[in-house]
C-alpha positions in Angstrom: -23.5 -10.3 0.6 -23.3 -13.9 -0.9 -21.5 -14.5 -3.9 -24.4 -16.0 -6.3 -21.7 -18.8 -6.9 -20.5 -16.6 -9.8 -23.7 -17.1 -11.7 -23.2 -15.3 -14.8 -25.9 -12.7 -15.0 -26.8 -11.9 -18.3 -28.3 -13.0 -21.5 -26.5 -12.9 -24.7 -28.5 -12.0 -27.4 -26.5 -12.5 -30.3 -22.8 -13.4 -30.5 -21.5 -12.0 -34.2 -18.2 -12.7 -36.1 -17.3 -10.3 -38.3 -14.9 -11.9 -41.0 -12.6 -10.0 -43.3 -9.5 -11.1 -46.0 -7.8 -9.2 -42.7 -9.5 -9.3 -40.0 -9.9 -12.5 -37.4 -13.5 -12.9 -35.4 -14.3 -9.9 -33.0 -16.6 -11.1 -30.4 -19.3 -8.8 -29.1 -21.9 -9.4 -26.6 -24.8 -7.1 -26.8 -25.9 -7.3 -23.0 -23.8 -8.6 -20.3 -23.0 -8.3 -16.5 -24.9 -5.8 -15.0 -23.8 -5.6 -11.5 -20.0 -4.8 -11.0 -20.7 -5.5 -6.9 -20.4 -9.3 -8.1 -16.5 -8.5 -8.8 -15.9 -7.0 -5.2 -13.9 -4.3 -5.8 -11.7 -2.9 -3.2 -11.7 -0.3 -2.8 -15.0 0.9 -3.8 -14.6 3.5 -6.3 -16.4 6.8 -6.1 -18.6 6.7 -8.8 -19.8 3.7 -10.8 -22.6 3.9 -13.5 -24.0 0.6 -15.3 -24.3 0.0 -18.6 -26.1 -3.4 -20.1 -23.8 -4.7 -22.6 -20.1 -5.8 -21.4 -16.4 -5.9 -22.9 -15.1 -9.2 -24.5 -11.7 -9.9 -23.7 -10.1 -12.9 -25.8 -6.9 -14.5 -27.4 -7.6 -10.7 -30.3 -7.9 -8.5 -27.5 -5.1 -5.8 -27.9 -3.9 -2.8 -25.8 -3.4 0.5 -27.3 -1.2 3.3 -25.5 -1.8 7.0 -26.2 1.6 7.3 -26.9 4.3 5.5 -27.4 6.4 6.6 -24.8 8.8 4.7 -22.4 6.5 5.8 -19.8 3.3 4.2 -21.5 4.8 1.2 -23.3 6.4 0.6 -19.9 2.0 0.9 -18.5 1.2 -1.4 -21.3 3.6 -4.3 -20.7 2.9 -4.2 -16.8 -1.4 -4.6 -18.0 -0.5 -7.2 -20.2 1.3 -9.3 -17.8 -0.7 -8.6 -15.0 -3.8 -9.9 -17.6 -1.5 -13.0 -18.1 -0.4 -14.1 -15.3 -4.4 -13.8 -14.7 -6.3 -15.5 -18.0 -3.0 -16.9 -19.7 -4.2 -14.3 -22.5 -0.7 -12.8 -24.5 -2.1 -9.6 -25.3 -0.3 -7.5 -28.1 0.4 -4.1 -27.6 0.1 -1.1 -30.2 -0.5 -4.2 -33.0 -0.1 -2.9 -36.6 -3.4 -4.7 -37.6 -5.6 -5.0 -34.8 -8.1 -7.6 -34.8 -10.1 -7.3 -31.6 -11.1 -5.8 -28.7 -9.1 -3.0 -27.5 -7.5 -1.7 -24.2 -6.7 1.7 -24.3 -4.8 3.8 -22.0 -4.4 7.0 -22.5 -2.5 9.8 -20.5 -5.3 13.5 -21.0 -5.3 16.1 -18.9 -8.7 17.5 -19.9 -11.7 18.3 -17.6 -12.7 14.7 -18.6 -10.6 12.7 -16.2 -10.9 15.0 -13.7 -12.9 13.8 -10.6 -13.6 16.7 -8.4 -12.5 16.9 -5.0 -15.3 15.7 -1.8 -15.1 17.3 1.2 -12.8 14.8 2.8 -10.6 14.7 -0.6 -9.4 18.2 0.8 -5.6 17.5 -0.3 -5.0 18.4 -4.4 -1.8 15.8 -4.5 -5.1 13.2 -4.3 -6.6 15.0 -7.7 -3.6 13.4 -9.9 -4.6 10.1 -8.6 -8.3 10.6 -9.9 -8.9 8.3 -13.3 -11.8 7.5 -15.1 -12.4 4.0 -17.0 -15.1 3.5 -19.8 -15.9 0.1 -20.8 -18.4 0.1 -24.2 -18.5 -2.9 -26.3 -15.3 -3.5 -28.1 -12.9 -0.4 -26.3 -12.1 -0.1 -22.8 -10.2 3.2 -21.9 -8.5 4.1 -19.1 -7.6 7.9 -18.4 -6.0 9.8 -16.4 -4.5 13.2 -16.4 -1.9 11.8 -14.4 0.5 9.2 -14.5 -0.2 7.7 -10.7 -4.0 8.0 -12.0 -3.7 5.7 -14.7 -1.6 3.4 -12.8 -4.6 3.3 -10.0 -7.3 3.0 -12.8 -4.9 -0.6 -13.9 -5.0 -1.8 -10.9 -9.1 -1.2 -10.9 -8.8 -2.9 -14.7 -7.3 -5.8 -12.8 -9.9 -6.0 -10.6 -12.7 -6.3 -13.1 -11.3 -9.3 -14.8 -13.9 -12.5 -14.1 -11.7 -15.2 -11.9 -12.6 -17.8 -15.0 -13.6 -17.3 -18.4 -17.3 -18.1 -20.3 -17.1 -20.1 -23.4 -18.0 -18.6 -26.8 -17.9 -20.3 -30.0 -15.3 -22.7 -28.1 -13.2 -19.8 -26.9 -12.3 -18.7 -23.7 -13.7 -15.2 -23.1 -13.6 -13.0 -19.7 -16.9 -10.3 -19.8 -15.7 -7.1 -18.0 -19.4 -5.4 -17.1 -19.9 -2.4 -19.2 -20.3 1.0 -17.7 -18.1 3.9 -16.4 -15.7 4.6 -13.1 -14.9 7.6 -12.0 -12.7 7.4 -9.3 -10.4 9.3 -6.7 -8.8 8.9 -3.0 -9.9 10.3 -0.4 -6.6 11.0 1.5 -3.1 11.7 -0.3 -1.6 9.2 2.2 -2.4 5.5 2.1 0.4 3.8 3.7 1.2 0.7 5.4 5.0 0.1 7.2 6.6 -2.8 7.5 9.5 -3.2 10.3 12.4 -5.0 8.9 14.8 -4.2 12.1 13.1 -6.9 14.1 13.1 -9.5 11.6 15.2 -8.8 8.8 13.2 -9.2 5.5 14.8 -10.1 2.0 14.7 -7.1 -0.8 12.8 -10.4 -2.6 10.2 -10.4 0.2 9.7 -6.1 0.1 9.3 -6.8 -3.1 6.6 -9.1 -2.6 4.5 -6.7 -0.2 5.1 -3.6 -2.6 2.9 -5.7 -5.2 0.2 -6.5 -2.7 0.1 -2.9 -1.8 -0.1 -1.3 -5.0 -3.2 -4.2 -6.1 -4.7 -2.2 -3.5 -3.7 1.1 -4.4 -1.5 1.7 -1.3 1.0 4.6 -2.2 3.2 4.8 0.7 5.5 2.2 2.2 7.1 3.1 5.7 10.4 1.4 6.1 11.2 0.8 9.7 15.1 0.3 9.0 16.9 0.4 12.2 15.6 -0.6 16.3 17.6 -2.2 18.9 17.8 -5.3 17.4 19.1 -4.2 14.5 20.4 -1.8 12.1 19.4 -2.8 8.3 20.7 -0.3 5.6 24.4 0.8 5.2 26.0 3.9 5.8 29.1 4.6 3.9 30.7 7.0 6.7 29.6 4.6 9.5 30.3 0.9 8.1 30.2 -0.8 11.7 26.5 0.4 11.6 25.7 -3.0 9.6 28.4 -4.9 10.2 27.8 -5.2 13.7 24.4 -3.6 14.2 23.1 -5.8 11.5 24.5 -9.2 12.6 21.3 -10.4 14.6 17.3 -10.3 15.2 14.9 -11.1 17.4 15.6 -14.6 19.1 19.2 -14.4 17.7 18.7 -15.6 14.5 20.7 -14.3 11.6 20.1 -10.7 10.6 21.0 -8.9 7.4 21.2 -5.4 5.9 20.2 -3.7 2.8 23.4 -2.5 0.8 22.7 1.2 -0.6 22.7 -0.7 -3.8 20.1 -3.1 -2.9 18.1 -0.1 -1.2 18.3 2.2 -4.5 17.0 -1.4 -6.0 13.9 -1.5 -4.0 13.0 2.5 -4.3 13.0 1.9 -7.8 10.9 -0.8 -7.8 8.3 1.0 -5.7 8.6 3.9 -7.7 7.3 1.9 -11.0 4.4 0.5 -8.8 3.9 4.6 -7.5 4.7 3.7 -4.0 6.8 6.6 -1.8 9.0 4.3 0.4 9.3 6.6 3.7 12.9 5.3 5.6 12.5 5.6 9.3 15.4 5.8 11.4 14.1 5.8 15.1 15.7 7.7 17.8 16.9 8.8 20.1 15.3 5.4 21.7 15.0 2.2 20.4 19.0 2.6 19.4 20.5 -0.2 20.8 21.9 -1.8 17.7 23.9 1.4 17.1 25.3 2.0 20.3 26.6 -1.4 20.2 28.4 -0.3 16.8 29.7 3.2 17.8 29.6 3.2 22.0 30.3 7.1 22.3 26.3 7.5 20.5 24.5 6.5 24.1 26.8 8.5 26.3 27.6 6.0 29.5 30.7 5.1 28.5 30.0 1.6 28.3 29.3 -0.5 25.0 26.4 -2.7 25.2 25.5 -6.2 23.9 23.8 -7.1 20.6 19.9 -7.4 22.1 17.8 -10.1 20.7 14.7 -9.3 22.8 11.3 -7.8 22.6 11.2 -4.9 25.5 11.7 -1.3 24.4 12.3 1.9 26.1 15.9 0.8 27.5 17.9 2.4 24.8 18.6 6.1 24.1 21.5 8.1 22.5 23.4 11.6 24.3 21.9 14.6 23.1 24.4 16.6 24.4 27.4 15.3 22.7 27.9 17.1 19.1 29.4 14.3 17.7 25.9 12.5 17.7 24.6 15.2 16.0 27.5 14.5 13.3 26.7 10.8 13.1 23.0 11.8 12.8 23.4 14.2 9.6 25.8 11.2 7.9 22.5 8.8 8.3 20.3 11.5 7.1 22.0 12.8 4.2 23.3 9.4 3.0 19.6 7.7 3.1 17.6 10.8 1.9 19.9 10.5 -0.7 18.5 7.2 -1.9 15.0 8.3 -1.3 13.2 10.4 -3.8 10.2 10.9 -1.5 9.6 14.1 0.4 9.6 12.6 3.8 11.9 11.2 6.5 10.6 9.3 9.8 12.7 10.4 12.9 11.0 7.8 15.1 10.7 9.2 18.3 8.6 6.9 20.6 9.1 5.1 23.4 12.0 7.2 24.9 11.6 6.1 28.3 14.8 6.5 29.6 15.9 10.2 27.9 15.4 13.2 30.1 12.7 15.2 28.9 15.1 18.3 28.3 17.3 16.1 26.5 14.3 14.8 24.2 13.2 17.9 23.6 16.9 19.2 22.1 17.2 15.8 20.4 14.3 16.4 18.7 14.2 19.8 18.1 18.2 19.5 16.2 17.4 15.9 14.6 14.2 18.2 13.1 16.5 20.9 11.8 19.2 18.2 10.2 16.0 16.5 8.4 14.7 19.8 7.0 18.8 20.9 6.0 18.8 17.8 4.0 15.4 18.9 2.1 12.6 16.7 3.6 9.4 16.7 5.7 9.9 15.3 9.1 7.8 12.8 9.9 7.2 11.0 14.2 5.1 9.4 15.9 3.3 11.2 18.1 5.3 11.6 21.0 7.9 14.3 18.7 4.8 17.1 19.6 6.4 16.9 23.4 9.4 18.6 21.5 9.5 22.0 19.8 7.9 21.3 16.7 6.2 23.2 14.6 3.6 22.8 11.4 6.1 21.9 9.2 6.5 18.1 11.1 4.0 15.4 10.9 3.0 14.2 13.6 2.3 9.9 13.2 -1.0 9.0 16.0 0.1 5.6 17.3 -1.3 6.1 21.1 -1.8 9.0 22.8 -4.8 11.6 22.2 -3.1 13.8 24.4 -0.6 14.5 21.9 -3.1 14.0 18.8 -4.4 17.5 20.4 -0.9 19.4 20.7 -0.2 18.5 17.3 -3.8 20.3 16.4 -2.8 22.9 18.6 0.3 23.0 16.5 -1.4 23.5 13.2 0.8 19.8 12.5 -0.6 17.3 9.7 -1.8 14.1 11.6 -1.2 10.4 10.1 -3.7 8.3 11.8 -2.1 4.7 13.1 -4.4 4.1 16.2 -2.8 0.8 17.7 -6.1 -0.2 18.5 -7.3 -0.1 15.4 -4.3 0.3 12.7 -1.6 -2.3 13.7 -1.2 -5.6 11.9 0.4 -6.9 14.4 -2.1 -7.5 16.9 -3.7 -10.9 16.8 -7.3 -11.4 15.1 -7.8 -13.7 18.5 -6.8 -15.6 21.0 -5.4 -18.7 19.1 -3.6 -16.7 16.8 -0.3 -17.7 16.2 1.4 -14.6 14.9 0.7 -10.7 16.3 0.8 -9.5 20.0 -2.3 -7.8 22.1 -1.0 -5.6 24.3 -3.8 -2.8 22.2 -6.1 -5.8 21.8 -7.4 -7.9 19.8 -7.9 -7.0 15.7 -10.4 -9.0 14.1 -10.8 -8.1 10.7 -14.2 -6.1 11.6 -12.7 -3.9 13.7 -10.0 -3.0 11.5 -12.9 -1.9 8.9 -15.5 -0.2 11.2 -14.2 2.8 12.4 -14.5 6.5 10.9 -10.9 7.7 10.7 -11.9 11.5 9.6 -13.7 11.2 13.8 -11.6 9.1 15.3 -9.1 11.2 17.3 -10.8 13.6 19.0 -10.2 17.2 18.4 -8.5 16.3 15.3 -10.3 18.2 12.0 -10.4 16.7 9.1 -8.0 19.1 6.8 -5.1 18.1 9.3 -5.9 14.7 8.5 -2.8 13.8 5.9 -4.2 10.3 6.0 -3.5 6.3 6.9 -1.1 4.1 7.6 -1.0 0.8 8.5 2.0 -0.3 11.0 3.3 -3.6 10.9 6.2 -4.7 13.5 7.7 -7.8 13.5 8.2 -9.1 17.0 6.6 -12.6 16.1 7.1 -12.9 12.1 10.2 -13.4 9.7 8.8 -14.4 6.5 6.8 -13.0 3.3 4.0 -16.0 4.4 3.8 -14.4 7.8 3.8 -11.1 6.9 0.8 -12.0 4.7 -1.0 -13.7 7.5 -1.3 -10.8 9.6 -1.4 -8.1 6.5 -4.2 -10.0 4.7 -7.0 -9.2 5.0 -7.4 -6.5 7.4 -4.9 -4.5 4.8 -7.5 -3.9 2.1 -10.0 -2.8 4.6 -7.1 0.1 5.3 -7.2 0.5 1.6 -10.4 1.3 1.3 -10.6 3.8 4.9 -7.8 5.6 2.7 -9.6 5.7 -0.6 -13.0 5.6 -0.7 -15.2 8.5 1.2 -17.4 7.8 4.3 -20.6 7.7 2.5 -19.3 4.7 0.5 -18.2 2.8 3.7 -20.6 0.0 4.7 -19.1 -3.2 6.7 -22.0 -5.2 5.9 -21.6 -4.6 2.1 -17.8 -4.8 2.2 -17.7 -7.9 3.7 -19.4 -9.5 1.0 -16.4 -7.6 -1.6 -13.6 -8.9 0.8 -15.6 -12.7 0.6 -14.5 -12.3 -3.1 -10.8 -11.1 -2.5 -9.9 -15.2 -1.6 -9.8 -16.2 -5.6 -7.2 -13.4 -6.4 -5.6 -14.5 -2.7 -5.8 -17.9 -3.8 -4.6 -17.3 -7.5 -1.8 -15.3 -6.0 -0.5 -17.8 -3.6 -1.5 -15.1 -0.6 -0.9 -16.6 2.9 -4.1 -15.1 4.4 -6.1 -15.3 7.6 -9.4 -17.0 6.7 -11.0 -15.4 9.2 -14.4 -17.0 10.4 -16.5 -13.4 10.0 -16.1 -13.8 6.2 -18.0 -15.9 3.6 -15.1 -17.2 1.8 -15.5 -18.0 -1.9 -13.8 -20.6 -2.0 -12.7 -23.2 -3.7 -13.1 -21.2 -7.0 -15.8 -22.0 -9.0 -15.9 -24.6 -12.0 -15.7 -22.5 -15.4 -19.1 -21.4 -16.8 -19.8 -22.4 -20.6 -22.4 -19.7 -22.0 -23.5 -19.8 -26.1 -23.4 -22.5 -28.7 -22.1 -23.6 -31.7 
């Protein structure tokens, strides 16, 4: 698709002010924009219908809350900054004498905001995601029976906002097409991770992600705290963890850790934008940063050096040694503490130098602490080697082979095909973050592949859903990060949210051209990657009407 150089494409038949001893001017605008595909929106909901007329939003616009709860007031203040930091518009919320337009958004669990489920949106968590937005000439409402639904059906709001504003009677107004959305995700999980053990990140630069991903209606963020360069949250029983473990990174630069202060910080913060953060702590390999805190965890007897490197697989920790098993229930019970969300990544890759017995037990016990301290456990694929059971979830990173024991397990599947899902690998060649070692990732194969077919023997209800895994080998800043993240990310978005019938590269191609004005507006360090028609520069402000 080519963006019509943001043509506006409609005909306004009459512009009226109505004037009252205490009312100001509401605009409306009989027939507007009549194609919503010229806003790109990612990703593409599940139902749109068209109406001709569209919703003026101007310096009288207002938003109205269904209530006036600390829940809904808090909804209301997020829209209206998000619409100013946008359009510069300061909208007033729950005014006492509106004069304008309104935005409403309204919490109803009725029938009406209901979307029913597909036969891919198999999981009922998804159902309290599902909202529905109807835009008529001077109300826009957003509903949802849920709260996460009306935060989703916001971010869609967002989305519908014209980059610049038309021109009527000399003031700045943005036309949001008129028509109806009905929308829902696909899967229940739509995650990306982010390794901070690597490269250490700031809680600033988290931050910064967690408000990329929930623009794109991401609700799960995988925390990859700990590797064997580093160990980046502290334990209260186990202090050395971060004070030692922590010191470095990769290339020996200065590490850092999260205080349990500064982690309860973040959570909360992802909470508000309805993003689970999932803490990882991987073992019984990739451990090195511990062992060189508390020797007696890898069993040799010997304490090894702080590793600044890249090679895995060196590292394990004794799983025949009780004590371990002591340590590992301090780390479990402390974090999953912190962390409101149901689930807790045990890592469990690259093992290479545990026995397979000892793997197995490792496994099997660190399973049992995870579930004592009340969450799912959650590995990449290799745990399904071990004794688990359906009650795990088993994370598909590499191996089919194990893709089909977890079937054969009855074990939820979250799909991270390397070759497919990882942000680290380079878009090419010359590219000067990301590894390749699954390939290269340009941002058309991140988008064209069918994740409810793509590991074999995997059915769909086992399919929990996405997640997009980003490691950080070759970054160490929020402008790298965003580099490789942006913009394969909101093709994952839309592979997590939007069904198979609605996924097209060629049409979404022409959506993600439009994605570089909220890039640009946002200061996002993106790839401009050649396969896309950029929009860009933005286009010079259209002036539509007369005096």
């Amino acid at each position: 698709m080519t963006f019509i150089t943001y043509k506006l494409r409609y005909l306004i038949l009459f512009a009226v002010l109505f004037l009252t001893a205490c009312q100001k001017p509401m605009i409306e605008i009989e027939q507007g924009i009549s194609d919503f595909s010229a806003l790109g929106l990612i990703p593409i909901p599940a139902a749109i219908e068209e109406d001709e007329h569209g919703f003026p939003m101007y310096k009288e616009t207002y938003i109205k809350t269904s209530d006036t709860t600390a829940f809904m007031l808090h909804m209301a203040q997020f829209t209206a900054e998000k619409i100013f930091q946008h359009s510069g518009l300061a909208l007033e919320i729950n005014p006492v004498n509106p004069r304008g337009t309104a935005i409403e958004l309204e919490i109803t669990p009725t029938e009406e905001t209901e979307v029913k489920t597909t036969e891919h949106n198999m999981d009922p968590n998804t159902t309290g995601e599902s909202y529905k937005i109807s835009v008529g000439k001077s109300i826009l409402k957003i509903a949802s029976a849920q709260p996460s639904g009306l935060f989703r059906g916001i971010q869609t709001l967002r989305q519908l906002i014209p980059n610049q504003a038309a021109t009527i009677k000399n003031m700045p107004v943005w036309e949001i097409p008129g028509g109806t959305i009905e929308d829902a995700p696909n899967y229940a999980f739509r995650g990306a991770m982010l390794d901070v053990a690597r490269h250490f990140f700031t809680i600033q630069e988290v931050k910064r992600y967690i408000d990329l991903l929930a623009y794109y209606k991401i609700n799960i963020l995988h925390l990859h705290l700990t590797d064997d360069q580093g160990w980046r949250i502290e334990i209260k029983k186990w202090p050395k963890l971060t004070e030692v473990g922590g010191e470095k990174e990769v290339g020996g630069g200065t590490g850092g850790f999260y205080t349990q202060a500064q982690y309860k910080d973040l959570v909360a913060y992802a909470n508000k934008h309805f993003i689970t953060i999932i803490p990882e702590v991987d073992m019984p390999g990739h451990t090195n940063a511990a062992s060189v805190a508390y020797p007696f965890l890898n069993g040799n007897g010997k304490t090894p050096e702080l590793y600044t490197g890249t090679e895995v697989g060196f590292s394990t920790w004794d799983a025949n040694n009780e004590k371990v098993y002591d340590f590992v229930t301090d780390v479990v019970n402390e974090i999953s503490a912190m962390s409101p969300g149901p689930y807790f990544h045990l890592g469990g890759d690259e093992s290479h130098v545990t026995k397979k017995p000892d793997y197995i037990k490792f496994v099997n016990r660190v399973s049992e602490i995870v579930k004592q301290a009340g969450k799912t456990p959650i590995g990449w694929d290799e745990i399904v080697t071990a004794d688990t059971d359906s009650t795990a979830i088993a994370q598909f990173w590499a191996s089919e082979k194990n893709a089909a024991i977890a079937v054969q397990k009855g074990m939820k599947v979250i799909l991270s095909p390397a070759k497919k899902a990882y942000l680290d690998m380079q878009y090419k060649e010359d590219s000067p973050y990301g590894l390749h070692w699954a390939g290269y990732v340009p941002v058309d194969t991140a988008y064209i592949w069918t994740p409810e077919t793509y590991a074999k023997g995997v059915p769909s209800e086992l399919i929990l859903g996405i997640e997009a895994p980003l490691w950080s080998e070759t970054i160490s800043n929020s402008d790298e990060i965003e580099y490789l993240a942006f913009p394969r990310l909101p093709g994952y978005a839309e592979l997590a949210w939007s069904s198979p019938e609605k996924r097209d590269w060629n049409e979404y191609k022409g959506r993600l051209a439009l994605q570089s004005l909220f890039f640009d507006r946002n200061k996002v360090n993106y790839y401009p990657s050649e396969k896309i028609d950029w929009v860009s520069p933005p286009l010079a402000p259209k002036t539509i009407g007369k005096d």
